[in-house]
DSSP file (Angstrom, degrees, kcal/mol; ACC not computed):
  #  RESIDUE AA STRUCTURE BP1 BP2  ACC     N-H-->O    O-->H-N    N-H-->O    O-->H-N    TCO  KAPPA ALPHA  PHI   PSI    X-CA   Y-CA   Z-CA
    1    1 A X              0   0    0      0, 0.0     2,-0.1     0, 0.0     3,-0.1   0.000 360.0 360.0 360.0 132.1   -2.3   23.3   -7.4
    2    2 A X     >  -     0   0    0      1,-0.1     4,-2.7     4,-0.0     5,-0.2  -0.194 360.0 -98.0 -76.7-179.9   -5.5   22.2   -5.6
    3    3 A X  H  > S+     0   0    0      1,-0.2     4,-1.6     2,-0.2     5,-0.3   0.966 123.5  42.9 -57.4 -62.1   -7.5   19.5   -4.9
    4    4 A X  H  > S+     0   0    0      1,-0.3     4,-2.0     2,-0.2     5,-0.4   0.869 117.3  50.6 -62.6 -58.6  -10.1   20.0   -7.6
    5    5 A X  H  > S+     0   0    0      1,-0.2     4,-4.5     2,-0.2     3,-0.5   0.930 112.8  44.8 -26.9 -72.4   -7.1   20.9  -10.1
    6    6 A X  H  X S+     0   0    0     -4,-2.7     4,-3.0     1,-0.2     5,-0.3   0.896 114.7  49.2 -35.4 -63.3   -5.3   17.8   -9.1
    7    7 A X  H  X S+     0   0    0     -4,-1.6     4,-0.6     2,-0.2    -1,-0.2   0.853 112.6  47.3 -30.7 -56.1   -8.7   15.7   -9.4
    8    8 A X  H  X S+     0   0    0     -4,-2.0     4,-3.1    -3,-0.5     3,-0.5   0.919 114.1  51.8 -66.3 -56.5   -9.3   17.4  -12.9
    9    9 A X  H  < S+     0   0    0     -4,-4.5     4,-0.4    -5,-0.4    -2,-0.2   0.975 114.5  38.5 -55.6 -46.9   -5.4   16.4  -13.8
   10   10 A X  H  X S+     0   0    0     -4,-3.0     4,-0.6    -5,-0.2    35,-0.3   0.551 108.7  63.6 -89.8  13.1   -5.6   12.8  -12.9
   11   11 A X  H  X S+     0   0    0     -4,-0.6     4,-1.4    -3,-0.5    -1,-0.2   0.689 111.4  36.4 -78.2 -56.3   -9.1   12.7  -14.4
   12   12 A X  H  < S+     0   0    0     -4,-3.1    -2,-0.2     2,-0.2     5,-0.2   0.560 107.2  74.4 -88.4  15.7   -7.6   13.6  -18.2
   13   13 A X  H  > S+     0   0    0     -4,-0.4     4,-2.6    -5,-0.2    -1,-0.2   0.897 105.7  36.8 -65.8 -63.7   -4.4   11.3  -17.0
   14   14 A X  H  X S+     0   0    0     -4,-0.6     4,-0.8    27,-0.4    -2,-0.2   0.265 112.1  55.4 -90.5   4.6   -6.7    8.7  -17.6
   15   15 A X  H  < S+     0   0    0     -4,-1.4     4,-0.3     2,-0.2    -1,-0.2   0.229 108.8  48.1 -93.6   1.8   -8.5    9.8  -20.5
   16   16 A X  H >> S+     0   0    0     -3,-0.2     4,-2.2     2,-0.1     3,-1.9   0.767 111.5  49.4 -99.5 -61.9   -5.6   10.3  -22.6
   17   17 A X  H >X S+     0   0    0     -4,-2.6     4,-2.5     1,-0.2     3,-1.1   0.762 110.3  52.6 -54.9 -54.2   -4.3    7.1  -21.7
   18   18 A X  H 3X S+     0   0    0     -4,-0.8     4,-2.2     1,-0.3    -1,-0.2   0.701 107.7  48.7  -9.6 -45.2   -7.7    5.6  -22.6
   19   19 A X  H X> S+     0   0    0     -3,-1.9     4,-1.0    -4,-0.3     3,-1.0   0.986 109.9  54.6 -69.1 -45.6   -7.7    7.3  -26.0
   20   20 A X  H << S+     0   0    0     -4,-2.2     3,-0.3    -3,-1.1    -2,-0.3   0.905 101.5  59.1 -53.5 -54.8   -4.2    5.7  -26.1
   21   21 A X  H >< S+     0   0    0     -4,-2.5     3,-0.6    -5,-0.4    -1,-0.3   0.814 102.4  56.1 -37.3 -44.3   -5.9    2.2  -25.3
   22   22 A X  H << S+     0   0    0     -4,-2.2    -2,-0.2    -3,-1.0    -1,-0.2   0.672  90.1  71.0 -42.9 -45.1   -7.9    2.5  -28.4
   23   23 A X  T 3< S+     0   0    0     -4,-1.0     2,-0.6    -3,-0.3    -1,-0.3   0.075  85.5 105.9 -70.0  10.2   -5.2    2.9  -30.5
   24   24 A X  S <  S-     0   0    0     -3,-0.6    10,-0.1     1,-0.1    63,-0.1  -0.940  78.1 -80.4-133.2 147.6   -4.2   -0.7  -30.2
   25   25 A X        -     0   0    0     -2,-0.6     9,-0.2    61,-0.2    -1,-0.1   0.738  25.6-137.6  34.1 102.5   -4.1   -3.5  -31.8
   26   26 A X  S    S+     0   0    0      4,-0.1    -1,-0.1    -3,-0.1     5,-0.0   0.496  76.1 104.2 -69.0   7.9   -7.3   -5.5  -31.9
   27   27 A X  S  > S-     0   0    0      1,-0.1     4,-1.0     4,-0.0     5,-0.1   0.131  97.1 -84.3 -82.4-159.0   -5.0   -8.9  -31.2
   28   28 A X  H  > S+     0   0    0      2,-0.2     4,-2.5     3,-0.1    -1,-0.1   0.888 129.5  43.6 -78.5 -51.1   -4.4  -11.0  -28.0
   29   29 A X  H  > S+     0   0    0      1,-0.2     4,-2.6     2,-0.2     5,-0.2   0.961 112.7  52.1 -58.9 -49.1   -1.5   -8.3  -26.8
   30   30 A X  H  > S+     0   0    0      1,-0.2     4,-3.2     2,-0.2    -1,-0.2   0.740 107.7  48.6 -41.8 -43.2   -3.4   -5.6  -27.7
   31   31 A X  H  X S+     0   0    0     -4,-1.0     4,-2.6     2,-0.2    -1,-0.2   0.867 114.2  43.6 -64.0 -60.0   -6.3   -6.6  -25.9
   32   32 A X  H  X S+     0   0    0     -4,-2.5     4,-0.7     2,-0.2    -2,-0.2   0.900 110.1  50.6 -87.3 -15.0   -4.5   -7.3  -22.7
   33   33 A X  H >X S+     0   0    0     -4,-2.6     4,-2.7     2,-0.2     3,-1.8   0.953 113.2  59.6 -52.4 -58.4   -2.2   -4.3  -22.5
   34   34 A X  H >X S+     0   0    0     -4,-3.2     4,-3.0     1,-0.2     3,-0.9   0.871 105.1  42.2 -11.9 -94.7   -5.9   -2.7  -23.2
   35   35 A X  H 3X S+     0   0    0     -4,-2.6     4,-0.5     1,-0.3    -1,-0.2   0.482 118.4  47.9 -53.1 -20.5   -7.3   -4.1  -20.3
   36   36 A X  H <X S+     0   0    0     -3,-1.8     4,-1.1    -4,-0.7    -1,-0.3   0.861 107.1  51.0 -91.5 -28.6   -4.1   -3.2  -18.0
   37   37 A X  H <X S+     0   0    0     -4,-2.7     4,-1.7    -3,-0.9     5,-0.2   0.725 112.8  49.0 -78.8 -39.1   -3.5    0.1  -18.9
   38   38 A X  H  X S+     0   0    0     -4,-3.0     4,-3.0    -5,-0.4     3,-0.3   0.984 109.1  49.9 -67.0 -50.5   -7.4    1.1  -18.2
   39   39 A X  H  < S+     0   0    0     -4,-0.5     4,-0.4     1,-0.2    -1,-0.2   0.859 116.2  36.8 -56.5 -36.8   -7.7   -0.2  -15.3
   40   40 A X  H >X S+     0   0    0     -4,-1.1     4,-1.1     1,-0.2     3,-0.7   0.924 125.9  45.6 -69.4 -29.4   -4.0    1.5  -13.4
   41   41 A X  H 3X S+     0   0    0     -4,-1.7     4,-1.0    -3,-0.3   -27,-0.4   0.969 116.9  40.3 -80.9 -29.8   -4.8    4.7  -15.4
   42   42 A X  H 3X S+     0   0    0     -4,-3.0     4,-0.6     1,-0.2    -1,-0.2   0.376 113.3  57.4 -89.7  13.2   -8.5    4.7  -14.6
   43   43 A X  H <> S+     0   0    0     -3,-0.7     4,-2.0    -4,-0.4    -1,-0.2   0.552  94.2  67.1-117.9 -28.0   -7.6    3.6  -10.9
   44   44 A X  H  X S+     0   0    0     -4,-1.1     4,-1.3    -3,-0.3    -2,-0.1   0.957 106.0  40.9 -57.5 -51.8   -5.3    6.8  -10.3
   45   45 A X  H  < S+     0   0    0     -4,-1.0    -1,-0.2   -35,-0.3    -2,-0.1   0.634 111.8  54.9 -54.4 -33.4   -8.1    9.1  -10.4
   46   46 A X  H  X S+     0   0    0     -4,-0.6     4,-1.4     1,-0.2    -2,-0.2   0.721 113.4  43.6 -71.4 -41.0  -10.5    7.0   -8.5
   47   47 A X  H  X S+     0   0    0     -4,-2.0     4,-5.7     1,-0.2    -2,-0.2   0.824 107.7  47.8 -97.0   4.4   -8.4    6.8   -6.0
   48   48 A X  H  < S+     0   0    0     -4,-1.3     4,-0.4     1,-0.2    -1,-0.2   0.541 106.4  65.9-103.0  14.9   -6.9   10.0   -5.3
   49   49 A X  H  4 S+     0   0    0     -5,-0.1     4,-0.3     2,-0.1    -2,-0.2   0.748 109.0  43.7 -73.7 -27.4  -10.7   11.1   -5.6
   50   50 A X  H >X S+     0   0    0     -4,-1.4     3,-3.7     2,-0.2     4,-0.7   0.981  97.6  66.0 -65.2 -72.2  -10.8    8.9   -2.5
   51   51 A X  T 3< S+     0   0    0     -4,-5.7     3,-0.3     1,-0.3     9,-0.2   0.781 103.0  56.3 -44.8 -16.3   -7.8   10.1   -0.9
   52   52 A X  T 34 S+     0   0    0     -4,-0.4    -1,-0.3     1,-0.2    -2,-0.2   0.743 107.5  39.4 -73.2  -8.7   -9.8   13.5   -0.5
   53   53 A X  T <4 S+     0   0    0     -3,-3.7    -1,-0.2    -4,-0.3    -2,-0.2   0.178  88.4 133.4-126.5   5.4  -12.6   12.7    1.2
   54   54 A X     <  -     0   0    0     -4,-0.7     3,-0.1    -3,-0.3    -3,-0.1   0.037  52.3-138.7 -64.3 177.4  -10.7   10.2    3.5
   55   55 A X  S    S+     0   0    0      1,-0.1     2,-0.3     2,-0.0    -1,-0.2   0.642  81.2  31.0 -96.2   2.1  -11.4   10.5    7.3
   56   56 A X  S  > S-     0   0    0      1,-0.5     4,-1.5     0, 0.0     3,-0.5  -0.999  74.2-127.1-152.5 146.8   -8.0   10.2    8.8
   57   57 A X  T >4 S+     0   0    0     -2,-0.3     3,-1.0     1,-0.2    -1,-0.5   0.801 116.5  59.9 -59.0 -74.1   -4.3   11.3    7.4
   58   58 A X  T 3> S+     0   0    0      1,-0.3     4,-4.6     2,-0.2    -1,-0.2   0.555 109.0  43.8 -50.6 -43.2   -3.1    7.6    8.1
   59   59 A X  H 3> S+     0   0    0     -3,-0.5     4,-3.0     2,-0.2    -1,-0.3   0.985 113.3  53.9 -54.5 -72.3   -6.2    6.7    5.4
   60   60 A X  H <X S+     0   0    0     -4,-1.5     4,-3.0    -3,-1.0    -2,-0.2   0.724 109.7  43.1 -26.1 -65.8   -4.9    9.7    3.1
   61   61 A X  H  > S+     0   0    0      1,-0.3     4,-5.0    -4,-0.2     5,-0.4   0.930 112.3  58.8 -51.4 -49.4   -1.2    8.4    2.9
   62   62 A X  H  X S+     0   0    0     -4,-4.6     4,-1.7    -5,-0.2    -1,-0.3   0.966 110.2  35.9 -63.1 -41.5   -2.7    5.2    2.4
   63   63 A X  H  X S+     0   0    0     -4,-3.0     4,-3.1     1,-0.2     3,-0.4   0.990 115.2  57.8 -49.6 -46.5   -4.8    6.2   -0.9
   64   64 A X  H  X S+     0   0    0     -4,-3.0     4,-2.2     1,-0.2    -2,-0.2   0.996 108.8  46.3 -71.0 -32.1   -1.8    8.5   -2.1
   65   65 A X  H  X S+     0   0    0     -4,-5.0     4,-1.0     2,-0.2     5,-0.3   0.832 113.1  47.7 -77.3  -3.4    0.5    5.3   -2.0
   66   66 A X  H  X S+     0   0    0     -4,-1.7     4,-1.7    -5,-0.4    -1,-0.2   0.877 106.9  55.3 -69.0 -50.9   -2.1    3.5   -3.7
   67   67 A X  H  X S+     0   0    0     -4,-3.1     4,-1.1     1,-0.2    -2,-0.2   0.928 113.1  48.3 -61.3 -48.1   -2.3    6.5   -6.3
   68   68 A X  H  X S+     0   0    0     -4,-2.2     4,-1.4    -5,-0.3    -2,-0.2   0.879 101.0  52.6 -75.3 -35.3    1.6    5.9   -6.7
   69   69 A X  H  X S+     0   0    0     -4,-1.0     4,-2.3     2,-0.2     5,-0.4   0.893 116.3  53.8 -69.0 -44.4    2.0    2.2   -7.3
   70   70 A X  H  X S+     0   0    0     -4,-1.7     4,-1.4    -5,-0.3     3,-0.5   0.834 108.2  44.5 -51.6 -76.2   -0.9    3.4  -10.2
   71   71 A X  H  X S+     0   0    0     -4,-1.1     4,-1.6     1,-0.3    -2,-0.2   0.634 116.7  46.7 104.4 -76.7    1.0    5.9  -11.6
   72   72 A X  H  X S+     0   0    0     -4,-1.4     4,-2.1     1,-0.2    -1,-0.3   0.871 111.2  48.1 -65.6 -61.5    3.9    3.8  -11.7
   73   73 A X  H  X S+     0   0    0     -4,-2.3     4,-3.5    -3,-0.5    -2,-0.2   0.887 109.2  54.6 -38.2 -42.5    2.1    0.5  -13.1
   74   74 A X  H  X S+     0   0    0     -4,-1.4     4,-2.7    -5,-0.4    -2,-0.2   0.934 107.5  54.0 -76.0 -27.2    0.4    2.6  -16.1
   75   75 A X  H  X S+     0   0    0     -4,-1.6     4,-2.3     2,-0.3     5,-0.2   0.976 106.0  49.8 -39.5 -60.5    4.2    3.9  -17.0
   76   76 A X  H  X S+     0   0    0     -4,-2.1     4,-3.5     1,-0.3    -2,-0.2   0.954 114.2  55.5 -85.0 -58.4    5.4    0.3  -17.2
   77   77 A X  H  X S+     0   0    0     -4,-3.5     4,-1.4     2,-0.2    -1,-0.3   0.825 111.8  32.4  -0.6 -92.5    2.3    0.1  -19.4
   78   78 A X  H  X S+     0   0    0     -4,-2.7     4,-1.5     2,-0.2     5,-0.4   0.983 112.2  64.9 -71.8 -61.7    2.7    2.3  -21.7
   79   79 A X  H >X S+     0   0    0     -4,-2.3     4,-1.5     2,-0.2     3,-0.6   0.752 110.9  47.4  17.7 -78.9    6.6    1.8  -21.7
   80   80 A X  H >X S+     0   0    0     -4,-3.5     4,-2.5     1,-0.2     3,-1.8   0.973 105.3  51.8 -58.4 -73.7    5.6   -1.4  -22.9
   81   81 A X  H 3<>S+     0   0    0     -4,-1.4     6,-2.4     1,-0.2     5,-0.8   0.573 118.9  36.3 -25.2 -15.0    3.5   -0.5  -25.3
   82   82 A X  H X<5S+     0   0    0     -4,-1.5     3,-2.8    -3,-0.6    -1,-0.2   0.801 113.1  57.0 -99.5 -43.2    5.9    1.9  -26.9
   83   83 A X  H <<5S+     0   0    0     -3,-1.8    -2,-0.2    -4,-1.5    -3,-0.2   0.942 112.3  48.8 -91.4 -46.2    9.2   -0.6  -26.2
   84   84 A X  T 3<5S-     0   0    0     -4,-2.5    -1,-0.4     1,-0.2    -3,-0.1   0.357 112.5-127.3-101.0  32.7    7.0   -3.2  -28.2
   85   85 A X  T < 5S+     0   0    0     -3,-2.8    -3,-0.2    -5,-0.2    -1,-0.2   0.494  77.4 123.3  55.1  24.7    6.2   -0.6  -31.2
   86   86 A X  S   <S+     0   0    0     -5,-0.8     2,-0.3    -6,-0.2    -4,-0.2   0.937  85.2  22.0 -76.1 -47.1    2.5   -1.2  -30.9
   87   87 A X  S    S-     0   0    0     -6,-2.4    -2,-0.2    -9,-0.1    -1,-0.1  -0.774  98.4 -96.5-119.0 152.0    2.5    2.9  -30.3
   88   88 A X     >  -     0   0    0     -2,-0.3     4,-2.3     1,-0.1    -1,-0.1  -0.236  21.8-136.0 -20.4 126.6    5.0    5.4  -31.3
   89   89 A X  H  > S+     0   0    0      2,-0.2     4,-3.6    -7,-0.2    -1,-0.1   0.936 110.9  61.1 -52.6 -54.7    7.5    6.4  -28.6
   90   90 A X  H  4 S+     0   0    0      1,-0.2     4,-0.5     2,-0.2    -1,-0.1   0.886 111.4  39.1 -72.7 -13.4    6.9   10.0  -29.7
   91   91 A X  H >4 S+     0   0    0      2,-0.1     3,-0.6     1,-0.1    -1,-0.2   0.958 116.5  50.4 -27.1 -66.1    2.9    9.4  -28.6
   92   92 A X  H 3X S+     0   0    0     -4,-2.3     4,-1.9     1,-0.2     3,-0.5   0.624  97.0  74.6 -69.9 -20.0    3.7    7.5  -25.7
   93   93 A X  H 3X S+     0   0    0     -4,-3.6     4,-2.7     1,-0.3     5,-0.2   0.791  93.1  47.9 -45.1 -48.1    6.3   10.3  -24.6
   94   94 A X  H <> S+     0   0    0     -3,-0.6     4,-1.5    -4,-0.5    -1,-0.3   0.622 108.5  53.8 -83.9  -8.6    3.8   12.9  -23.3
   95   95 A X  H  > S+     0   0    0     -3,-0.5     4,-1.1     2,-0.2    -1,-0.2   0.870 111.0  48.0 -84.5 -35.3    1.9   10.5  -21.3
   96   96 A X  H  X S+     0   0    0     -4,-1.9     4,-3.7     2,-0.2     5,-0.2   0.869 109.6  51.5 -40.1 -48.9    5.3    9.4  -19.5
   97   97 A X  H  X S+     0   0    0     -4,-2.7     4,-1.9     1,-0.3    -2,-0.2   0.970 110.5  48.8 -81.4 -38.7    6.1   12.6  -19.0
   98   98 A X  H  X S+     0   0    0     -4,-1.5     4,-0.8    -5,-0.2    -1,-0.3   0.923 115.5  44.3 -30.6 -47.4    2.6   13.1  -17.4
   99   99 A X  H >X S+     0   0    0     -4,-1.1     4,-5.0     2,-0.2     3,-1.4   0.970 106.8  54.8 -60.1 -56.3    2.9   10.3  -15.4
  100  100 A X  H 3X S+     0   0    0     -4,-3.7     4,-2.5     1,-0.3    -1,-0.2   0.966 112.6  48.9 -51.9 -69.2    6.5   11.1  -14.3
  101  101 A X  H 3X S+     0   0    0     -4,-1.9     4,-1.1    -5,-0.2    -1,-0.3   0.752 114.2  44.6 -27.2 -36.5    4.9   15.0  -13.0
  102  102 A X  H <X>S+     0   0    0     -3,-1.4     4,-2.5    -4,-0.8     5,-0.6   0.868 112.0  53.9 -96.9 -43.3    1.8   13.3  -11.0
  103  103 A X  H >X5S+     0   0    0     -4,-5.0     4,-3.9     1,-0.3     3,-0.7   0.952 111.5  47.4 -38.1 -57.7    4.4   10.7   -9.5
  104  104 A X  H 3X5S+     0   0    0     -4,-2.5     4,-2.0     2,-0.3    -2,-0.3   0.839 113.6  40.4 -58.7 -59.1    6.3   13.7   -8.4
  105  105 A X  H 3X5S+     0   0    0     -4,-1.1     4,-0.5     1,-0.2    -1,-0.2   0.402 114.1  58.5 -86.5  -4.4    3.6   15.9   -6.8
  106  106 A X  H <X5S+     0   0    0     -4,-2.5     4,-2.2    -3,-0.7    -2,-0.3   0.665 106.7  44.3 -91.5 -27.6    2.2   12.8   -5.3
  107  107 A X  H >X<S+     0   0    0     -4,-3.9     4,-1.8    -5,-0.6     3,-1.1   0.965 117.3  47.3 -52.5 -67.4    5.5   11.8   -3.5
  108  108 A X  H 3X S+     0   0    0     -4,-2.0     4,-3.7     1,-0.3    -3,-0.2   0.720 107.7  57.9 -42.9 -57.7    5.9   15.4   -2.3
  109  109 A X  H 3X S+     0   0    0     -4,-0.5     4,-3.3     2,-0.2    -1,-0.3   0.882 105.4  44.2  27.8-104.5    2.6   15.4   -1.3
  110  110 A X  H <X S+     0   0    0     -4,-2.2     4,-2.4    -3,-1.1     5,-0.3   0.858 114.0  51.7 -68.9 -20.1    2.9   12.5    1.0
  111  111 A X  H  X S+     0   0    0     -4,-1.8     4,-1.7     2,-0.2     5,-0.3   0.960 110.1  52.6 -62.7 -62.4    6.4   14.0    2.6
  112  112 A X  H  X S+     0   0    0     -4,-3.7     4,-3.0     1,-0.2     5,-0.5   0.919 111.3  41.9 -25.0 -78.6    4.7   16.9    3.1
  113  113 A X  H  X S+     0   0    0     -4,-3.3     4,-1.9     1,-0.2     6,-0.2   0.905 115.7  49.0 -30.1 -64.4    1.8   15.1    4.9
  114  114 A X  H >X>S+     0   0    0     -4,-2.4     3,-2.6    -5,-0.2     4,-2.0   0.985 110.3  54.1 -53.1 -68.1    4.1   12.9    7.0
  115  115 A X  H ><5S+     0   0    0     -4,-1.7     3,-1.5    -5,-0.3    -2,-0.2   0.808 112.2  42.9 -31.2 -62.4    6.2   16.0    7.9
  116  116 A X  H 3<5S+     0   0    0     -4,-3.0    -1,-0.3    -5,-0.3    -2,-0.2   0.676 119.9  40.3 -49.3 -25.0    3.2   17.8    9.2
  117  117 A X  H <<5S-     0   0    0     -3,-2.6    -1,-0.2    -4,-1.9    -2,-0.2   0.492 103.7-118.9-100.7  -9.0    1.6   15.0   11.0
  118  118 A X  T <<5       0   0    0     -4,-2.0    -3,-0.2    -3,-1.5    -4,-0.1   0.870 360.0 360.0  62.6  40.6    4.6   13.6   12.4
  119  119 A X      <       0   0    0     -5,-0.7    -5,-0.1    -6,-0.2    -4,-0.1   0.367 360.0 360.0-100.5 360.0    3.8   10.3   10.4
């Protein structure tokens, strides 16, 4: 997969979890699970659109572990959202399993990097 794939994947990471935001609950929870969930899901994309254009690997690593503590936060997001029945499990499932994929090809990713760079 390439950059511009990858870009394009964590670009609809965060518009399915968005769509998923919609879908709850106009109440106090609702609202702030809202408000956590855009921001980590809509914060993955932006920043591993950053880690491409950074100037240095040391920069890079630093955006992709930034892109993984995102990744990771919007799980425990939606998790929650599911674990507190606001959404369906079987919704919240394919977004997990999204997550759980990006996680994965962002670790490798940075082992890769480090290997090559001697980082």
């Amino acid at each position: 997969m390439d950059k511009a794939e990858l870009q394009d994947r964590t670009k609809e990471f965060a518009r399915r979890c968005l769509k998923l935001c919609q879908a709850l609950p106009e109440n106090w929870m609702g609202k702030h699970l809202r408000s956590q969930l855009f921001r980590s899901a809509t914060s993955v994309a932006a920043n591993y659109r950053s880690a491409c254009s950074a100037q240095s690997i040391r920069a890079f690593l630093q955006k992709l572990g930034i892109v993984v503590e995102e990744i990771d936060e919007s799980m425990f997001w939606i998790e929650f959202i599911a674990d507190e029945e606001l959404i369906s499990q079987k919704r919240c499932q394919p977004l997990l399993q999204e997550a759980k994929e990006l996680t994965a090809i962002f670790i490798a990713s940075q082992k890769t990097t480090r290997r090559k760079n001697g980082k």
